[in-house]
C-alpha positions as CSV (number, residue, x, y, z in Angstrom):
1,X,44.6,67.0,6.4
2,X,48.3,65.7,5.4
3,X,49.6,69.5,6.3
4,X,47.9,69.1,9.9
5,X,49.8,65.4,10.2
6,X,53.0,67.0,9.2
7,X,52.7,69.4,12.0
8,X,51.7,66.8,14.4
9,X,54.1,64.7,13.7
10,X,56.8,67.5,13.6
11,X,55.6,68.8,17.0
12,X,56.4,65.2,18.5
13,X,59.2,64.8,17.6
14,X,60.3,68.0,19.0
15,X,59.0,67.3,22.4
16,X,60.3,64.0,22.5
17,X,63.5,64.5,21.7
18,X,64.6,66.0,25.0
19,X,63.4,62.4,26.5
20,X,65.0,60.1,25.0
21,X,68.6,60.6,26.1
22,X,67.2,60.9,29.5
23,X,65.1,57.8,29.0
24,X,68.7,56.4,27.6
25,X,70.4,57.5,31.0
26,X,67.5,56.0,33.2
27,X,66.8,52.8,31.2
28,X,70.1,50.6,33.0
29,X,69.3,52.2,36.0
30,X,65.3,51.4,36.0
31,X,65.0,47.9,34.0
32,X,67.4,45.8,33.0
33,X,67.4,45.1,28.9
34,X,68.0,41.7,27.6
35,X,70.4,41.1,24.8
36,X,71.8,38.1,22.9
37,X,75.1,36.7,23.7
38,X,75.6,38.9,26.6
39,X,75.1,38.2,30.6
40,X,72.4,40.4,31.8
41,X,72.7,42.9,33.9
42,X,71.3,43.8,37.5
43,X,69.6,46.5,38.3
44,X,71.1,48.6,41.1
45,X,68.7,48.6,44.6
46,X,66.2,51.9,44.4
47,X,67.6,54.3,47.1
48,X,64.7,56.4,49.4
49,X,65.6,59.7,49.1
50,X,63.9,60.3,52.3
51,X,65.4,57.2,54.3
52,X,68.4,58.3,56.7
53,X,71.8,57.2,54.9
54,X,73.5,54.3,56.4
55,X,76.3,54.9,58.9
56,X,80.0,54.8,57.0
57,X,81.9,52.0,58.1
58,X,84.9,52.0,60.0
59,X,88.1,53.3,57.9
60,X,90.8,50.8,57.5
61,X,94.0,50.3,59.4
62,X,96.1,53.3,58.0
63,X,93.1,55.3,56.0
64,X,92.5,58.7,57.6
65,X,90.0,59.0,59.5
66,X,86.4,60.8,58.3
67,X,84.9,64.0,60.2
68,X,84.1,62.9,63.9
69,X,80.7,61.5,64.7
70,X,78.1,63.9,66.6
71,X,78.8,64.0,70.6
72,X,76.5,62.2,72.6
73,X,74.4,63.8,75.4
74,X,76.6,64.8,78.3
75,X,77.7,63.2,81.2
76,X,75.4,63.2,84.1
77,X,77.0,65.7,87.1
78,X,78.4,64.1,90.0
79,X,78.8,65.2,93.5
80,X,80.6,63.6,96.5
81,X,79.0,61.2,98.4
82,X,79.9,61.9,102.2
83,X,79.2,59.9,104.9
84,X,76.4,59.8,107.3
85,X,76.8,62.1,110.6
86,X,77.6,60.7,113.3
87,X,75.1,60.0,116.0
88,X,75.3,62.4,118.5
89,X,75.3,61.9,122.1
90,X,72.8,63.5,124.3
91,X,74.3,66.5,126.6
92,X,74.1,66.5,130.4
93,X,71.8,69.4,131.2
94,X,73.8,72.9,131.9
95,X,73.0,75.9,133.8
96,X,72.0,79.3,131.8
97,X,74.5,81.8,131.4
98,X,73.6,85.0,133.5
99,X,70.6,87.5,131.7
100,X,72.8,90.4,130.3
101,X,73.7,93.1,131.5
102,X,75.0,95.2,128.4
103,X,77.6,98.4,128.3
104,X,78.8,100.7,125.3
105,X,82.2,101.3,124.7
106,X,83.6,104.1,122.4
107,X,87.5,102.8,121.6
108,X,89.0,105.4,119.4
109,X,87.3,108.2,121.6
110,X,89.5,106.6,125.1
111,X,92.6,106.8,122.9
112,X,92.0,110.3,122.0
113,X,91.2,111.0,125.5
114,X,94.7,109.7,126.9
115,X,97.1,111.4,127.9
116,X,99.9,108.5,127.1
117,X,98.4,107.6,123.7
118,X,99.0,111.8,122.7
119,X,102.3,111.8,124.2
120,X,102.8,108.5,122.4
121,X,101.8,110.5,119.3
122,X,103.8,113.5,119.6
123,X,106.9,111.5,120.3
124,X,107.0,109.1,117.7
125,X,105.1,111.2,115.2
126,X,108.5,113.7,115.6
127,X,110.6,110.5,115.1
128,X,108.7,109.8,111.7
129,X,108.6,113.0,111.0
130,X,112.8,113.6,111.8
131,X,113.1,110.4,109.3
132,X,111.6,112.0,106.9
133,X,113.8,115.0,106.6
134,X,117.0,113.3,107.0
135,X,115.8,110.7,103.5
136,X,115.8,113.7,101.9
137,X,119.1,115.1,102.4
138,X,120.4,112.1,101.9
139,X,118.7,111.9,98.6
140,X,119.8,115.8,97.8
141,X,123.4,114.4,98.5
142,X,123.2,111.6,96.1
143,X,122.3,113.9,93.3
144,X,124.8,116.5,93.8
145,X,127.4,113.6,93.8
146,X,125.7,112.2,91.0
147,X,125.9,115.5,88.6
148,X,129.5,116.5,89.9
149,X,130.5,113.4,88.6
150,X,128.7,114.1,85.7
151,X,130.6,117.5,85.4
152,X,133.9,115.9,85.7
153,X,133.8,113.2,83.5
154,X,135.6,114.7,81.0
155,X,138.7,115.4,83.1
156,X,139.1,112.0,84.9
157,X,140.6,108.9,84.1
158,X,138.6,105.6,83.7
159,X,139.9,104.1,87.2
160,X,138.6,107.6,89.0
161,X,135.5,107.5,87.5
162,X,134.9,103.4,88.4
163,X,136.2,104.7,91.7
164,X,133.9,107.1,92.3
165,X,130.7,105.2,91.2
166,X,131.4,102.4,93.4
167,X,131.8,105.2,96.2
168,X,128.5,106.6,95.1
169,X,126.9,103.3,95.0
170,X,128.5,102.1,98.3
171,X,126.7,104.9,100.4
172,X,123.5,104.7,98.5
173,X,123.2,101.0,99.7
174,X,124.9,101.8,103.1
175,X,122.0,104.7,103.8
176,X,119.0,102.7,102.7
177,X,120.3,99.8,104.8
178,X,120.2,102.6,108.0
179,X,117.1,104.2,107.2
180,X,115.2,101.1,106.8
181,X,116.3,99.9,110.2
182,X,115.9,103.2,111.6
183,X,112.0,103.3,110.8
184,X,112.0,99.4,111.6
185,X,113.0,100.9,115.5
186,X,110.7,103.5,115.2
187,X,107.9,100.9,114.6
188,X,108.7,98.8,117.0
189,X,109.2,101.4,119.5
190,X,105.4,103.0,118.4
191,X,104.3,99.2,119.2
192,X,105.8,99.1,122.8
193,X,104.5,102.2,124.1
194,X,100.8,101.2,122.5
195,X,101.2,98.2,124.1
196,X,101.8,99.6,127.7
197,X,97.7,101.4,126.7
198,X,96.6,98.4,125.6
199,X,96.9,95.9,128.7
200,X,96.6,98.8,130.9
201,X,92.7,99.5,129.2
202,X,91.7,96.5,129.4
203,X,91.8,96.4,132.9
204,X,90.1,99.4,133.6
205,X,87.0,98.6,131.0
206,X,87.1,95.2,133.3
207,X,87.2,97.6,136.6
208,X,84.2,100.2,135.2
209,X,82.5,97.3,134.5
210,X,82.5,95.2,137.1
211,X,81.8,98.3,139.1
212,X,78.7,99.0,137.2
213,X,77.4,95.6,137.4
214,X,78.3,95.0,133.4
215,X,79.1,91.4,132.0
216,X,78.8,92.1,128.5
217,X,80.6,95.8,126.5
218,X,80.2,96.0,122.6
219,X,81.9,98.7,121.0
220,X,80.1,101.6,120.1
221,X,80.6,101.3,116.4
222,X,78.6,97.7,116.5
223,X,75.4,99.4,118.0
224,X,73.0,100.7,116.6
225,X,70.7,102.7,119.1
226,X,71.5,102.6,123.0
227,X,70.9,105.2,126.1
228,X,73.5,106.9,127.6
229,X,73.6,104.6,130.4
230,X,74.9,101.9,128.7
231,X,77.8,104.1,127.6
232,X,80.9,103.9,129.9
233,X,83.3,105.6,127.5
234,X,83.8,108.8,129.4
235,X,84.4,106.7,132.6
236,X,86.6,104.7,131.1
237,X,89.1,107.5,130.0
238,X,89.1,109.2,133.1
239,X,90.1,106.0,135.2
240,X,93.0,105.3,132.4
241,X,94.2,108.5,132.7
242,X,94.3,108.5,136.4
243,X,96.2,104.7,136.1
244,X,98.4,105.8,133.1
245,X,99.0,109.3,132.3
246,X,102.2,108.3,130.9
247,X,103.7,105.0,129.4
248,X,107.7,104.6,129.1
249,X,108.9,104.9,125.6
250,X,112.9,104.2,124.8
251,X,114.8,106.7,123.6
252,X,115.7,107.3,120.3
253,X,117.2,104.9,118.3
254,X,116.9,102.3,121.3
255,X,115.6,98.9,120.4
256,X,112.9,98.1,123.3
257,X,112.8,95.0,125.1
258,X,111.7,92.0,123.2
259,X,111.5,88.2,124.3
260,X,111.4,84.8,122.5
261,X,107.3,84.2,121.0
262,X,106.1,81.0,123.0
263,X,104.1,78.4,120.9
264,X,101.1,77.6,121.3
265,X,100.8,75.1,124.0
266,X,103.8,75.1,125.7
267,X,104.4,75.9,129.4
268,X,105.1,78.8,130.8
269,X,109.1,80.0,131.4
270,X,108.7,80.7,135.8
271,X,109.8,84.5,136.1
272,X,109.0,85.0,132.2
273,X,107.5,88.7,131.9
274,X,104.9,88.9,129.1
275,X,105.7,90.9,126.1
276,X,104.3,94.9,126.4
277,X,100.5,94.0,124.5
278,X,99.5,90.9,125.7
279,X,96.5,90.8,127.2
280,X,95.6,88.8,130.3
281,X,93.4,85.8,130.6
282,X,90.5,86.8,131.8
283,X,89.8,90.0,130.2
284,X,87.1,91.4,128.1
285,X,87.5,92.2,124.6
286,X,88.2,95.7,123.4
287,X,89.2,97.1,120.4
288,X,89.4,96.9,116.5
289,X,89.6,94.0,114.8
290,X,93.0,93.1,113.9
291,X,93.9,89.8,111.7
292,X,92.5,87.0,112.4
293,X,89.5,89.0,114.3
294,X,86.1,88.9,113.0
295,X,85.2,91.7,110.8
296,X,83.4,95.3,110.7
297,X,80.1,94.7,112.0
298,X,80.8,91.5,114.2
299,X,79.9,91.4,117.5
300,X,83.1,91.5,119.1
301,X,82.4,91.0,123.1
302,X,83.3,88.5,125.7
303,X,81.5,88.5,129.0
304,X,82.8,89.5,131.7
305,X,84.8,86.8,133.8
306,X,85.6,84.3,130.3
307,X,88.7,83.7,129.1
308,X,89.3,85.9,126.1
309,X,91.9,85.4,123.4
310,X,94.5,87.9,122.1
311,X,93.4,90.8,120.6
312,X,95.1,94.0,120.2
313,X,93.5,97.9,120.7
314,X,94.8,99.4,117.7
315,X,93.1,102.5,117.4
316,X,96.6,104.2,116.6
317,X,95.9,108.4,117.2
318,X,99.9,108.1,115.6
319,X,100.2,109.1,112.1
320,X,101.1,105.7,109.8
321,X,104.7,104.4,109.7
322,X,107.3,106.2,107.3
323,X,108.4,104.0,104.6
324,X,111.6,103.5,103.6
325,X,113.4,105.7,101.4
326,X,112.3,106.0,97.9
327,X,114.6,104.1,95.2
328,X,117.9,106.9,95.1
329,X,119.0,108.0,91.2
330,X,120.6,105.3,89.6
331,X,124.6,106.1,89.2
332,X,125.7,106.8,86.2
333,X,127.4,104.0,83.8
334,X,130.7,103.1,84.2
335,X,133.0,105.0,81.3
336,X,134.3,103.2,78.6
337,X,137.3,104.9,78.6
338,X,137.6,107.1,76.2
């Protein structure tokens, strides 16, 4: 029986001993303990684990500042606030406009069809085409110059070799400057005689149609489905070439007429010929869109007998304009003399 205390009391001890220094460590923190001669102490305020920490106050003037707070919820959109419409008047009562009476026109086929815009085509095409060749010999010339200097470099003095780069270089800039007004004529010359086709076409289309009873022509492109009696393409081309089997275009080289661009809104100059291309008031619409036109797939038509604002027939059967001549070979560095 005094064996089983001693156990006992040996097994307590053991399992209490882990206690007591925690029971040390939590006594000033869970009751405060009274002793003689001394002031006693307060017991720090229980904190809830599970209670939301208190917000930090503000740092002092000079501390650094803490990590930023959360962001709040966002900003509600905005939009402008316009003002009301207008009231609108009431319009006096108009008259219909005429039921239509629709025609088809095919552009690109006319222009195929004349005989101005081919001989319009064969002539400037050879011009491009004469451009072209002449670029090139140009260009062959630069390079011969270009590796004969090369060749000779050895034999010459610095001051010939300077001299004969800046002749180089002077008739590379000299030739570009003459081919790029050379194509800049041929351009303007393509323009002119195009422009002769243009005003003349529009008057026919306004002649077949009138004829035929039409006040409204689409281009064929823009419709889907029609009869052949709505198309007036074949007449068309016959009548223009009849009109204007040929158009005057300057000679080579020759810059064609041009005058001075009125603004919008001024009067007319009495005895002032319109620029080659502009098409009369009146007239209906033909041709492809050019800028500032409405796009593919617009209905692009004015009936007959409305004024109709500028728009050009470009269906061009000439080949695109030349460019200039490609960048020549750059000369080779100035010597240093040696």
């Amino acid at each position: 029986m005094r064996y089983s205390a001693s156990l006992l009391a040996l097994a307590s001890a053991t399992l209490l001993m882990p206690l007591a220094p925690a029971r040390a460590q939590q006594a000033p923190q869970s009751q405060p303990w009274f002793v003689p001669g001394q002031q006693q102490q307060k017991a720090p305020p229980r904190t809830n684990p599970h209670a939301t920490p208190p917000a930090a106050a503000a740092p002092a003037a000079g501390a650094e500042a803490g990590p930023a707070a959360p962001p709040g919820p966002p900003p509600p959109q905005m939009q402008l606030q316009l003002p009301p419409v207008p009231q609108l008047p009431p319009l006096p009562k108009a008259s219909a406009p005429p039921a239509a009476v629709i025609g088809v026109l095919g552009v690109p086929e006319v222009m195929r069809a004349s005989t101005a815009a081919q001989e319009v085509e064969r002539t400037i095409g050879g011009r491009r085409a004469k451009l072209n060749q002449d670029a090139q010999k140009e260009q062959a010339a630069w390079r011969d110059m270009q590796q004969a200097l090369v060749n000779d470099r050895a034999k010459l003095k610095p001051d010939q070799i300077r001299a004969r780069e800046r002749a180089l270089q002077d008739r590379i800039t000299n030739a570009q400057r003459l081919f790029r007004d050379r194509n800049r004529i041929i351009q303007e010359e393509g323009q002119y005689a195009l422009g002769q086709i243009e005003q003349t076409l529009i008057s026919v289309i306004r002649q077949v149609s009138e004829s035929r009873g039409m006040n409204l022509v689409l281009h064929r492109q823009q419709v889907a489905l029609n009869v052949n009696e709505f198309d007036i393409t074949a007449q068309v081309a016959d009548e223009l070439n009849k009109i204007l089997p040929h158009v005057i275009i300057p000679a080579e080289g020759q810059e064609p007429p041009m005058v001075p661009v009125k603004p919008q809104g001024a009067p007319a100059v009495a005895g002032a010929t319109p620029p080659a291309g502009t098409p009369v008031a009146g007239t209906p619409v033909v041709g492809a869109p050019t800028a500032g036109a409405p796009a593919a797939g617009t209905p692009a038509a004015v009936s007959a007998g409305a004024p109709a604002p500028e728009v050009s027939v470009t269906p061009t059967p000439a080949a695109p304009p030349t460019s200039a001549p490609t960048s020549p070979p750059a000369a080779p560095p100035a010597a240093s003399g040696k």
